[in-house]
N, C-alpha and C positions, 0 to 999 in steps of 0.2 A: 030624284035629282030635280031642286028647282033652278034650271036654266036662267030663268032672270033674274035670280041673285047673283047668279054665277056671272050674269054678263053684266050686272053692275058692279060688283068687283073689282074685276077684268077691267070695264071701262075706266074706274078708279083710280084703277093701278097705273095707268099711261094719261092720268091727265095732264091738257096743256100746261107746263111748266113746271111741271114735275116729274121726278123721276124717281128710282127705286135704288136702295141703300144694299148691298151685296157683304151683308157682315156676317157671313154663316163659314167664315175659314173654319176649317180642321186644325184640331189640337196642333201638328205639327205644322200646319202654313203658319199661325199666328206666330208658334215660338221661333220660326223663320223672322216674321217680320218685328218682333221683342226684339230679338238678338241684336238685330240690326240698328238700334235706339237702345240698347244696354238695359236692356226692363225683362226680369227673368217672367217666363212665364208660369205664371201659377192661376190656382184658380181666381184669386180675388184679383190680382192685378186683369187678370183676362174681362172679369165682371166689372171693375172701377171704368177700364176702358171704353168699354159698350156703353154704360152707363153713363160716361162722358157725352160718349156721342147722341143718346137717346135724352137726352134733358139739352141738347142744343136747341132749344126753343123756335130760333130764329129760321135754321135749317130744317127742323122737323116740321115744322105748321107751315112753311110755306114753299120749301122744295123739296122734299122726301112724301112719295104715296105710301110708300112701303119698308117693311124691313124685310130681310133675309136673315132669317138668324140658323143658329146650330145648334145642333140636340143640345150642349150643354147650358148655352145662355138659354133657350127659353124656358127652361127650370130656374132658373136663379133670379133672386131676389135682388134689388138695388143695397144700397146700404142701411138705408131706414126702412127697408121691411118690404118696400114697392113693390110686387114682382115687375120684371123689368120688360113685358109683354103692355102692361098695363100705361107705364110710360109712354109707350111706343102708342097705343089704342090715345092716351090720353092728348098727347100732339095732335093728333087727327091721322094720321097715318095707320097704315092695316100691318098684321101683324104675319109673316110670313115664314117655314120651314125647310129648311134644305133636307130631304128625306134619302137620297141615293146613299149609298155605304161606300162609295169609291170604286176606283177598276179592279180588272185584272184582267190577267194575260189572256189575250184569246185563242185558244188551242188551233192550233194548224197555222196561224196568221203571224209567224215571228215580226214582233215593234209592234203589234196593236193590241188594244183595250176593249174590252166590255166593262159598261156600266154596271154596280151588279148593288141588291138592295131590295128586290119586288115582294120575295120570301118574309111574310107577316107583315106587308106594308099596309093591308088594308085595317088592321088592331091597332099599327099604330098612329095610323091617319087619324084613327077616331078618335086618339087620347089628346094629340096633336090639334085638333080641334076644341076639343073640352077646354084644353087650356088658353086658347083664343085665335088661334090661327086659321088665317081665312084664305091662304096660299101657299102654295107648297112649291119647289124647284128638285128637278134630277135635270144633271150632268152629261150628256154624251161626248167624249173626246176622239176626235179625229185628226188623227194623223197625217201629214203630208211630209213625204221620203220617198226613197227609192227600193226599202226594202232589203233585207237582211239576206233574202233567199233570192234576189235577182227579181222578184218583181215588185211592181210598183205600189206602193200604199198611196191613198185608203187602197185596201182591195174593198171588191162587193159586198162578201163576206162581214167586213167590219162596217160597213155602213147601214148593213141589213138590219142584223144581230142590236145595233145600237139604236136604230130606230126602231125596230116592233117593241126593245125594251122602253123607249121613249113612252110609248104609243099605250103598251101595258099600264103604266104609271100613271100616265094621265086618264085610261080611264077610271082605273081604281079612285085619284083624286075625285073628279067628281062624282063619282059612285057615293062619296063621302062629302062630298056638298066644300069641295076644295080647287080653289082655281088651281090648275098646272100650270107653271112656268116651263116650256117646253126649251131645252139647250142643247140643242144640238150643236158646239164647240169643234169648229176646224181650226187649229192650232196656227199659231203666226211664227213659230220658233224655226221653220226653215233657210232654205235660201230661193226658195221660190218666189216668182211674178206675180202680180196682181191675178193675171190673168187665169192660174195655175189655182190661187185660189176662189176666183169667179168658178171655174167650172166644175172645181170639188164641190167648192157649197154651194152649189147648183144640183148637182145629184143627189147631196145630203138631204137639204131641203125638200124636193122634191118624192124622197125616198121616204123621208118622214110623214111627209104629208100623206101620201098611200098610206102609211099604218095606221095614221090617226082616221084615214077614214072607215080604212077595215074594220078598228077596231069601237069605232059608233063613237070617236070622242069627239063633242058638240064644238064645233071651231069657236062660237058664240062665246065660249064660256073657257079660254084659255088665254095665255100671253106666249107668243113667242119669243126665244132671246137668245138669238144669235149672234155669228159673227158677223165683221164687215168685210167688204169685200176688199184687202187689203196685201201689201205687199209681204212676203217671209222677213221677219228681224234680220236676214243673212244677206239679202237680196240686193247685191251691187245696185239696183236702179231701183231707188224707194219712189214710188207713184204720189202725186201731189196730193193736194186735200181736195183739188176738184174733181181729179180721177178718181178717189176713193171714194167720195160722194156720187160720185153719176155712174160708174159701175155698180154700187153698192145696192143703189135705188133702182136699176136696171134689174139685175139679181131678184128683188125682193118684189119686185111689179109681177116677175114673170113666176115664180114659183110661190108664195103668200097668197091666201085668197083671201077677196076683202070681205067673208065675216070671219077672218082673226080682228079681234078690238083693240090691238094693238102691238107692239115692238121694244121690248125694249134692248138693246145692244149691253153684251160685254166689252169689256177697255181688251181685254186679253194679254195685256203685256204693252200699251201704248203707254205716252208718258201720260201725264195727267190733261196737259195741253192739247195734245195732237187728238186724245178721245172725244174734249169737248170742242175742239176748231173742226174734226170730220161731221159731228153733229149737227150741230151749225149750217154747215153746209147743203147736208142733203134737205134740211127745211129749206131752203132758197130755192131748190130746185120745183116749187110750184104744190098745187095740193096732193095728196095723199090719202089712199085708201083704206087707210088704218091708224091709229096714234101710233107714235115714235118718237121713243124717246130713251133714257139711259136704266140701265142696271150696275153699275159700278161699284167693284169693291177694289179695289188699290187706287185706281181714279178717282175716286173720293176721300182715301183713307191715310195717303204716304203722307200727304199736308200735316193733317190733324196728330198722327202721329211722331212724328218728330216734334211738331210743333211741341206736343206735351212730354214727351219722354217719359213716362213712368213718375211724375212728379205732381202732387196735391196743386202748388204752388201754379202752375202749369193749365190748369182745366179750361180757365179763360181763353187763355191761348189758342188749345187746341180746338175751343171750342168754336173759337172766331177763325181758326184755319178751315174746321171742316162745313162753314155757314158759308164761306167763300167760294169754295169749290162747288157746293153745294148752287148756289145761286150762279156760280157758271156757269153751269151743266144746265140749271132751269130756264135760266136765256137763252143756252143753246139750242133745247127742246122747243123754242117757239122761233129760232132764227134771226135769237136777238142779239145776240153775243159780239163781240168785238176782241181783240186780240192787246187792244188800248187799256181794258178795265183791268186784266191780270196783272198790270204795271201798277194798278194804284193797291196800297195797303189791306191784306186782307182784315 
């Protein structure tokens, strides 16, 4: 393992004003989001798309560090032969792998998940590699409920089980000369409090952190990307943008040590706005032990897609939808952002 590649990377990936592109859906989240703008999914429309967004010039060279892609697009070719990795390298941006296989049910814990994915990760990190990828991401999902069998989710059980799997992954990644994007994912689809979720992903965090150090994975040489400390989508009293900011950063002071090289946050289900005004935010709140900044995939993407709909004629469009958002999200990462500029034409 050479560590200082890994932490230049790492450092790469969370530069000031830039952020990282979250375009690694699965087969069925994409034909979710097709459906929705009337564009069947197939494999070439799925490729046109990506393609779209990796030739946006404007967004790629000056606010994307990274991509996240999925097994299927980082095989595939642009339409004049490109492969669509090379794109991606050629913007100036790093080329990135979502490796987890998805959950499943976790036995004895009814309503929780385990990540699941580790079985031949390290054969295929290294092909994953070959083909230009210099970062890798796995998924931990965490639940907040009251539980199916009368007790409370997360239980321990699922926090455990989900970080030593975090904690595996990542060292396998750099075993292979791969930054891990470590996600450990507390879910916002309750009706829970801020607060409710302050102190879930407080133990997550926390609990993660112990495995990664268990397991000798170099903090130096990773990215974390979690949630914010935020209200449940259900939750009669949604928490303002400067609670969610000054909890969020409270959170991430006391559990993050500062040689992680940086932060980058999930939208999780926020609108596009409210992911880049929380951002924003917690940059105001003074210096910072680590970079911080975005990983977004819907928060970056619902624009660009409607904007083009499945349409040649369209690429423009969408192209100048997703450089807008794009350059929101990058003033946000430096605490430059205004709620004035979303008014003016993207």
């Amino acid at each position: 393992m050479n560590l200082t590649e890994l932490n230049r990377i790492a450092t790469a990936m969370v530069a000031s004003g830039k952020g990282i592109l979250a375009a690694d859906e699965s087969s069925g989240t994409i034909k979710k989001r097709f459906d929705a703008i009337g564009v069947e999914s197939t494999e070439e429309n799925r490729r046109d798309y990506r393609e779209m967004l990796f030739r946006s010039k404007e967004a790629m060279s000056q606010y994307i560090s990274g991509v996240i892609l999925y097994d299927e697009t980082i095989w595939q070719n642009a339409a004049d032969g490109t492969p669509l990795v090379k794109l991606i390298e050629q913007s100036g941006a790093i080329p990135g792998i979502k490796v987890d296989e998805g959950t499943q049910a976790l036995p004895m814990c009814p309503g929780e998940t385990v990540t699941v994915g580790l079985d031949k990760l390290a054969e295929r990190l290294k092909k994953y590699y070959e083909r230009g990828a210099r970062f890798a991401k796995w998924r931990a999902v965490i639940d907040i409920g009251s539980g199916t069998d009368g007790r409370g989710i997360p239980s321990m059980t699922a926090i455990s089980v989900n970080a030593h799997a975090l904690a595996r992954y990542a060292a396998l990644c750099q075993a292979a000369q791969i930054v891990p994007i470590v996600e450990p994912e507390v879910l916002m689809d309750g009706d829970h409090d801020i607060d409710r979720c302050y102190d879930v992903t407080s133990r997550v965090l926390n609990k993660t952190f112990q495995e990664l150090r268990v397991q000798r994975v170099a903090l130096e040489g990773m990215v974390l990307k979690p949630n914010m400390a935020i209200s449940g989508k259900k939750c009669v009293k949604q928490a303002s943008v400067e609670e969610v900011a000054e909890k969020t950063i409270r959170m991430l002071k006391a559990c993050v040590p500062a040689a992680v090289p940086g932060i980058a946050f999930l939208s999780g289900g926020q609108s596009d706005e409210e992911a880049t005004a929380h951002l924003n935010a917690m940059h105001k709140l003074g210096p910072l032990p680590w970079g911080l900044t975005f990983s977004y995939g819907r928060a970056l993407q619902a624009a660009p897609q409607k904007a083009w709909s499945g349409r040649p004629e369209n690429i423009a469009a969408g192209q100048a939808a997703f450089s807008h958002r794009a350059r929101m999200n990058g003033l946000a990462s430096k605490g430059e952002w205004q709620s004035s500029l979303e008014k003016k034409a993207a």
